[in-house]
N, C-alpha and C positions, 0 to 999 in steps of 0.2 A: 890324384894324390890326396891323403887323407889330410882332415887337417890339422895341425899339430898341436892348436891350442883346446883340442878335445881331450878331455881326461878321461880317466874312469868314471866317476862319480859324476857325469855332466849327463842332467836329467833331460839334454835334449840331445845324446849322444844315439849314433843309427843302433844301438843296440837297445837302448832305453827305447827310443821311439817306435822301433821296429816291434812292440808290444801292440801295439795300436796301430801297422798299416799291416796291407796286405806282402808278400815278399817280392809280388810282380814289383812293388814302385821302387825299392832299393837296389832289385837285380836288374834294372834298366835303367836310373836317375843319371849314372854318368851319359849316357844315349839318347839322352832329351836334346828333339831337334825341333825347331817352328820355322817351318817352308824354308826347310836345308839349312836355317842357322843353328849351330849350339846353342845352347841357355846353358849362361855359366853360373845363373842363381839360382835358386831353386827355392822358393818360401811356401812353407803350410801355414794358413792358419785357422784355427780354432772357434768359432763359434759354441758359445752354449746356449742351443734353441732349449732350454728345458720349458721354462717357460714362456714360450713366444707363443703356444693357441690359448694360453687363456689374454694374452695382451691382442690376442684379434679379435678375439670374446668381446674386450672389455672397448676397443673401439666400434666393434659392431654396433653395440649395443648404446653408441655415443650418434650414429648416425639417423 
């Protein structure tokens, strides 16, 4: 069941996001199982590594 309080315009709606995943993870997300349990939640989140080899740089370089 979808959820209701999903609008149009909700920038983290399976259409929005569906820009950024593959279509394998949306055409199977309801058939997520862990050792034969359902998952009835399901969370992405986000990292931005842009910057994280020059903060290994810059600890290297502390060591």
């Amino acid at each position: 069941m979808a959820n209701q309080n999903i609008t149009d315009n909700d920038p983290y709606s399976k259409e929005q996001l569906g820009m950024h995943f593959d279509p394998f993870v949306y055409k199977h997300i309801k058939e997520l199982k862990l050792d034969g349990v359902n998952i009835n939640d399901f969370i992405i989140v986000f990292w931005d590594i842009s910057k994280f080899s020059g903060l290994v740089k810059e600890l290297k370089a502390l060591m």
